[in-house]
C-alpha positions in Angstrom: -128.2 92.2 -216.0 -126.8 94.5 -213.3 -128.8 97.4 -211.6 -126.8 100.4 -212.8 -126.3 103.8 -211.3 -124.2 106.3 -213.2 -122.7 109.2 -211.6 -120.8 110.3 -214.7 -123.3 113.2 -215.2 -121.4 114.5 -218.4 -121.7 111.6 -220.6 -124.3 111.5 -223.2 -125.7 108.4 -222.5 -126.9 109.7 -218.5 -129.9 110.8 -217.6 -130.7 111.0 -213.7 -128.2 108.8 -213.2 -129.2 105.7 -215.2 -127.6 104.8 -218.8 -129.5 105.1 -221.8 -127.5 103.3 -223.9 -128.6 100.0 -223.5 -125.7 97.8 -222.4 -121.9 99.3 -221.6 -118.5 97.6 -221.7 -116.2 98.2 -218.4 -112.4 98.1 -219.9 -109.2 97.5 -217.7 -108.0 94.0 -218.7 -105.2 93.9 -216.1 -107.1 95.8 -213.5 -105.7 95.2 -209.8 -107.8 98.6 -208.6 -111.4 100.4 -209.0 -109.1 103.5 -210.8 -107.6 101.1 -213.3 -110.8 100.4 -214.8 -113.2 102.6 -216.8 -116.2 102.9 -218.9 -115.2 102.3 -222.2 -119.0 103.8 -223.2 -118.7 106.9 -222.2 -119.2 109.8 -224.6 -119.2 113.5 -223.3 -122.1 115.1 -223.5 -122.2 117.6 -226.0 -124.7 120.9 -225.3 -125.4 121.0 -228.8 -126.2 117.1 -229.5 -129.3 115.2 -228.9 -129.7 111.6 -228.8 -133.1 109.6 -228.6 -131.9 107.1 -226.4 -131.4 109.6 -223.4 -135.1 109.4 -222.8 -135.7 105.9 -222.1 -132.9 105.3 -219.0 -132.7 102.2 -217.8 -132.0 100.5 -214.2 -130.2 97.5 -215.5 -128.3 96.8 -217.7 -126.0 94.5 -220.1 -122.7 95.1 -219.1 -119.8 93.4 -221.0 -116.4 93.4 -218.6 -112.6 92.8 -219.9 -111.7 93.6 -215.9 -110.8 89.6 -216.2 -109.6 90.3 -212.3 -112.5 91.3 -210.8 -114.2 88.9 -208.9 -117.9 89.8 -210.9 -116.8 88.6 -214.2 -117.2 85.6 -215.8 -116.3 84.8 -219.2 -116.2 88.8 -219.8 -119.5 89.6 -218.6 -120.6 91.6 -215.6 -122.5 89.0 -212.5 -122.9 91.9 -210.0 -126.0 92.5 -208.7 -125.1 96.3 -208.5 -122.9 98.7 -210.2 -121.8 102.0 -209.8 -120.0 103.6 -212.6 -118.0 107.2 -211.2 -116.0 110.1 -212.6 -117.9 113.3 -212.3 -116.6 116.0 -214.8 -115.2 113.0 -217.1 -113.7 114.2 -220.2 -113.0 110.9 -222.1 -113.8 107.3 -220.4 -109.9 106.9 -218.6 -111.4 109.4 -216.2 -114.1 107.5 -215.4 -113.9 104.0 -213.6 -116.4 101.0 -212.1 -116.4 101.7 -208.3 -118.1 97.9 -208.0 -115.0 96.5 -209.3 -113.5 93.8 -206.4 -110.2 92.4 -207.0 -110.1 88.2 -207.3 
């Protein structure tokens, strides 16, 4: 499991920049760039929603991968030691993207 830090302040599952969720999956099958992938996870944060699981963050994480370029997975799963998910002011998860991601 990867240490996680989150600076998608807007999704649902962030709380002081860790992920309450549990495990995410990064999408961008044919990735070639950090900005090709995303966090298929992400759900905005609605003002009027409340979810359980955004008080027990967590500083690692599960984190299933279909970037099949990126040099951290192996057989669609995350091996980085650290990973930083961006996209302040996401709307929907294509705004968002794994700044760890390292082409092969």
């Amino acid at each position: 499991m990867a240490e996680l830090k989150c600076t998608v302040t807007n999704c649902g599952y962030n709380k002081d920049k860790y992920c309450c969720k549990g495990d995410i999956t990064v999408g961008g099958k044919s990735a070639c760039t950090t900005d090709e992938t995303c966090c298929e996870s992400f759900r905005e944060k609605k003002e009027d929603s409340y979810s359980n699981a955004a008080d027990n963050p967590c500083r690692t994480i599960s984190i299933d991968c279909e970037a099949s370029n990126c040099v951290y997975n192996k057989e669609y799963k995350c091996y980085a030691d650290h990973v930083d998910i961006k996209g302040n002011n996401a709307c929907d998860c294509h705004e968002t993207a794994c700044a760890t991601f390292k082409e092969r």
